[in-house]
C-alpha positions in Angstrom: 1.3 -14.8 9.2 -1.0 -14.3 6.1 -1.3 -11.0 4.4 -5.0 -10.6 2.2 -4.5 -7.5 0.0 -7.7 -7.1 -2.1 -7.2 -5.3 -5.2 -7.9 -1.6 -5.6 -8.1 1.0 -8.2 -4.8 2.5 -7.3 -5.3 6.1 -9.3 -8.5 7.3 -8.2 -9.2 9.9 -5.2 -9.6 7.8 -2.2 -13.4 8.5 -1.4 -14.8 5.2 -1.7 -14.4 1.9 -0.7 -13.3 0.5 -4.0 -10.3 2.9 -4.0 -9.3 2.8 -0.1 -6.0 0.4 -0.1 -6.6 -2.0 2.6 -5.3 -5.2 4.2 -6.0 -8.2 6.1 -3.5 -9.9 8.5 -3.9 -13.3 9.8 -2.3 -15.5 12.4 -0.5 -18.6 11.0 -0.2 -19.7 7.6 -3.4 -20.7 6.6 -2.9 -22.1 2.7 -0.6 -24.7 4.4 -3.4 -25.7 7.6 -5.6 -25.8 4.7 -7.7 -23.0 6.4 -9.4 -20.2 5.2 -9.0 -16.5 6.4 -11.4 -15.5 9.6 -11.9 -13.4 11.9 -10.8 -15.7 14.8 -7.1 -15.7 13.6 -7.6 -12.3 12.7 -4.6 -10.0 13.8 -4.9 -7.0 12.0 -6.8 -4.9 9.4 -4.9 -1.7 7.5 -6.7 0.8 5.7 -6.4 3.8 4.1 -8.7 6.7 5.7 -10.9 8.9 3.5 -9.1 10.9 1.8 -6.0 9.5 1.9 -4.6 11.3 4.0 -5.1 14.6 2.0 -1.3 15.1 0.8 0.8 12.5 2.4 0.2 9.0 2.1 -1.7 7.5 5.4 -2.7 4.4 6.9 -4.4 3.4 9.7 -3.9 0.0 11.7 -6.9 -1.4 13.7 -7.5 -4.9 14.9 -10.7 -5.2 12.8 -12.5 -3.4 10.2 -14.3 -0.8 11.6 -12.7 -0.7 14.9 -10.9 2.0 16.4 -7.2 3.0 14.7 -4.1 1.7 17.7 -1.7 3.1 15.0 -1.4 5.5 12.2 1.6 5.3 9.6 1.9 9.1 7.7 5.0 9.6 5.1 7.0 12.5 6.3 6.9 13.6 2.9 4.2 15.7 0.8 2.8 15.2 -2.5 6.1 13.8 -3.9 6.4 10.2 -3.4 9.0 7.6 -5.3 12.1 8.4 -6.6 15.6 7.6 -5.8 17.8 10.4 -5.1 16.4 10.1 -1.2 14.8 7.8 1.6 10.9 8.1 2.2 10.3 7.7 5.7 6.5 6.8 7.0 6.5 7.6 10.7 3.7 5.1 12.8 2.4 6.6 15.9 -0.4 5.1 18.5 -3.5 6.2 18.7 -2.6 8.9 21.8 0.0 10.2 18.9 3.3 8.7 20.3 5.9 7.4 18.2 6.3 3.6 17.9 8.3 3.2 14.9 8.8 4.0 11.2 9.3 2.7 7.8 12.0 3.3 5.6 12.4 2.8 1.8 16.0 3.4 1.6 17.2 5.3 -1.4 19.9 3.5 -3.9 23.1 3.3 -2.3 25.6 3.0 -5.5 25.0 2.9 -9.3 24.5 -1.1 -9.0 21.1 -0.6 -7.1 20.4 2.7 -9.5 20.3 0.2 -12.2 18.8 -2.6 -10.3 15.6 -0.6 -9.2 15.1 1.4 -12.8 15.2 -2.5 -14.4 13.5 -4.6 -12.2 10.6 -3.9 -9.1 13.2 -4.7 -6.6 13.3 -2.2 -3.7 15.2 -1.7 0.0 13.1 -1.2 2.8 13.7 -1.0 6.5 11.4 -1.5 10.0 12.6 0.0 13.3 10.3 -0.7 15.8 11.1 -1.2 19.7 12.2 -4.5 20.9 9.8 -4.6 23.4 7.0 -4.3 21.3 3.9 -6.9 21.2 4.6 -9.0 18.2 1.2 -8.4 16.5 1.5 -5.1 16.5 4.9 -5.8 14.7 3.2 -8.1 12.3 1.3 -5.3 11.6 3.9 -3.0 11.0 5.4 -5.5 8.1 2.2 -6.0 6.8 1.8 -2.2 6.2 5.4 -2.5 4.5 4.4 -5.0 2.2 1.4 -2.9 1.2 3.3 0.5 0.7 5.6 -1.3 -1.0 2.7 -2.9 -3.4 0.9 0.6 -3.3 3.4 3.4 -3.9 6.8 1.5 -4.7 6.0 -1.6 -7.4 6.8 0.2 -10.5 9.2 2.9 -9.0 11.7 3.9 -11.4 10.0 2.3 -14.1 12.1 2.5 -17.3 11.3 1.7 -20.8 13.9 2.2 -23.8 12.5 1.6 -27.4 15.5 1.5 -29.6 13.2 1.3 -32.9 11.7 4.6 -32.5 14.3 5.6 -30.3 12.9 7.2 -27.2 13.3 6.5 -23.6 11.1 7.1 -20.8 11.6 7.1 -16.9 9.3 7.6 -14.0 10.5 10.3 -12.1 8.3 9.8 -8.9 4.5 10.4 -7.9 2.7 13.1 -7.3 0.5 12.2 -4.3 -3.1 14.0 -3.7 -6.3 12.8 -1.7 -5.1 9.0 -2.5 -4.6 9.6 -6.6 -1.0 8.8 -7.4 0.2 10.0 -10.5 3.1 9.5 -12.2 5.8 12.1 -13.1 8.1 11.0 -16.3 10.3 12.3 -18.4 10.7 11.6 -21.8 13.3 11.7 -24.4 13.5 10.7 -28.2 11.2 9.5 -30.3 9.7 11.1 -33.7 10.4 14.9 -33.1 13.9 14.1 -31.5 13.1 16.4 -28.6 12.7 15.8 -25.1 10.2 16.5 -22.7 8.4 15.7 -19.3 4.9 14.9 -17.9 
C-alpha cells in the first residue's frame, strides 16, 4: 500500500481545509510500478471532520473524498492527549456505530523506553482489529495509525537540556480542542534558577 499525507497546519482550529489532517491510501506500491497516485487504485481517504472532533481527536474513514464515513476512529480520551504515564486508546466504529477495532499507543513499559521516547520520536503502538475483517478496511486502519502517530505522537515527550544556561524543558502532553493541539511543558533552570510550567 501507499500512504499520501499532505501537509497541514497542525496548531490551528480545524475549520478549514488547510488545517483538516487527512490521508490518501493506495493499492500497491506505486513509486516502485513507477505509477502515480489515482483514484483507480484508490483504497481509502482519512480525514478529520470539522471541528475536530470538538474535544477528542476524530477521524473519519471513507473510500473517497467526499463520500460517506464506513468508519470513525474517536480517542477515548478528552482534551489531554500525549504523555507517558498511560495508553491512549482511539476506538474505530462503523458507520451504524459498532465497534470494529481500536488503536493503541502503548504507554512506556520500563525506564529504557522512558528514555527512549523523551530522546528520540520513537513510539509503541498497537492495532486490534478482527481477523475476519476485509483487508482494505485493515489497510485503512494502519493508515490512520501512521497519521495519528505523525499528527498527535511525532514529538511526544520532547526533551531539550541546555547545559550552558542550564535549563531543561519537557513536553508534558497536549491539550486537545476543536483540532488545535497545544503543548503542555514544564520548565526548569535557566536565568532566574526557578522552575515553572506552560
Amino acid at each position: 500500500m501507499y500512504m499520501d499525507r499532505p501537509c497541514k497546519c497542525g496548531q490551528c482550529c480545524s475549520v478549514a481545509p488547510i488545517c483538516q489532517q487527512e490521508m490518501m491510501v493506495y493499492r500497491g506500491d506505486l513509486k516502485a510500478d513507477g505509477g502515480e497516485p489515482n483514484s483507480s487504485n484508490q483504497i481509502g481517504y482519512i480525514q478529520q471532520p470539522i471541528g475536530g472532533g470538538l474535544l477528542s481527536p476524530t477521524l473519519e474513514v471513507m473510500e473517497r473524498e467526499g463520500a460517506q464515513p464506513f468508519a470513525t476512529i474517536k480517542a477515548e480520551a478528552i482534551c489531554c492527549i500525549g504523555g507517558m504515564c498511560c495508553d491512549h486508546t482511539f476506538t474505530v466504529t462503523d458507520s451504524s456505530g459498532n465497534y470494529m477495532g481500536k488503536i493503541v499507543k502503548e504507554r512506556p513499559a520500563g525506564l529504557a523506553q522512558v528514555a527512549k521516547e523523551l530522546g528520540t520520536d520513537a513510539d509503541n503502538f498497537t492495532l486490534y482489529v478482527p481477523k475476519d475483517m476485509d483487508p482494505t478496511k485493515k489497510a485503512n486502519m494502519l493508515a490512520a495509525l501512521h497519521l495519528i502517530d505523525y499528527w498527535l505522537f511525532e514529538d511526544e515527550g520532547d526533551f531539550n537540556c541546555d547545559a550552558v544556561n542550564q535549563k531543561c524543558e519537557c513536553k508534558i502532553c497536549d491539550m486537545y480542542c476543536f483540532g488545535c493541539v497545544c503543548p503542555c511543558k514544564c520548565k526548569c533552570g535557566g536565568n532566574n534558577g526557578g522552575s515553572d510550567s506552560d
